[in-house]
N, C-alpha and C positions, 0 to 999 in steps of 0.2 A: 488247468484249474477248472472246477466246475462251472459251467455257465453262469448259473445261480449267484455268482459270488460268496465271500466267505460271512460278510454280515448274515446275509441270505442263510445258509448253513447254520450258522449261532444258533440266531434264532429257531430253528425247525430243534435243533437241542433245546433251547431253552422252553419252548412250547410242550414239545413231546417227553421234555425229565426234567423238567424244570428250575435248573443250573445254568452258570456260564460255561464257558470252555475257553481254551486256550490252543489258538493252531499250531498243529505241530509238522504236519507236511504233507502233501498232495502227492497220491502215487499211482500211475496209470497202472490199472488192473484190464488183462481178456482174460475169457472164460470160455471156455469153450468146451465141448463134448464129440468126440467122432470127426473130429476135423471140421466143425460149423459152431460159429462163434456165439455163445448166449449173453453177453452180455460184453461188452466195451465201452472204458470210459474211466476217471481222475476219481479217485475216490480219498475227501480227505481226511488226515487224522489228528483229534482234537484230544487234547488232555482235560479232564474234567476233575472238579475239586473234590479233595477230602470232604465225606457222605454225601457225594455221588450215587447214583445205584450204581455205578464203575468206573474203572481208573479213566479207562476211554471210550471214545465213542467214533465210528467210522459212518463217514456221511457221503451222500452224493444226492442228484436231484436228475429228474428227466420229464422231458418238455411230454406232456397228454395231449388237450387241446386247445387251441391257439395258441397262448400264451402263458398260460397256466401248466406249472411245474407239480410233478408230486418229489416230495421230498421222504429220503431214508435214513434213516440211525439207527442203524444196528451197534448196539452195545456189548463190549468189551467185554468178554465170557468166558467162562470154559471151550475149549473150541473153537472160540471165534478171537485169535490172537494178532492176528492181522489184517490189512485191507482183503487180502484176494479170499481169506479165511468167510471175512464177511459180506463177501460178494457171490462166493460158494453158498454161504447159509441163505442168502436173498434168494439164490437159482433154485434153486431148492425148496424152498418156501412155495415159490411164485410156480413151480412146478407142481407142487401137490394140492394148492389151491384149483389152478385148472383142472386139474383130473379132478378133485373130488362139485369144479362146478358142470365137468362134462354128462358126468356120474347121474346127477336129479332131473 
């Protein structure tokens, strides 16, 4: 389970799509590319209500500095159908963010 807690979690939903959710289960996703690991760690998945912006939402959180977490919710998409789905779209994200910050 994620550090964070799942209250923890809720709330980063209800802050960022502004809904409750409803836990539905914790599933350790790796990621990896070329045999070196980009990403490991519980990613959990929440059920979100009729009008929602989607049925669900896959969340996890990771500690920055000190103590302080950034939290993720990636929602429930075309594409993004599963945990490791939306753990792949994070990698990916967070990959071409750096390249276009190495770029300027």
């Amino acid at each position: 389970m994620d550090a964070a807690g799942l209250p923890a979690l809720q709330d980063a939903i209800r802050h960022m799509h502004g809904c409750e959710s409803t836990f539905v289960e914790s599933t350790a996703v790796v990621e990896g590319l070329l045999g070196q690991t980009l990403w490991a760690g519980d990613v959990a998945t929440f059920d979100l209500p009729p009008g929602a912006p989607a049925p669900r939402a896959y969340v996890w959180s990771y500690a920055t500095t000190g103590t302080k977490r950034q939290f993720v919710v990636i929602l429930h998409a075309a594409g993004i159908d599963s945990p490791r789905a939306a753990v792949r779209a994070y990698v990916v994200q967070k990959a071409r963010d750096t390249r276009r910050g190495r770029r300027r």
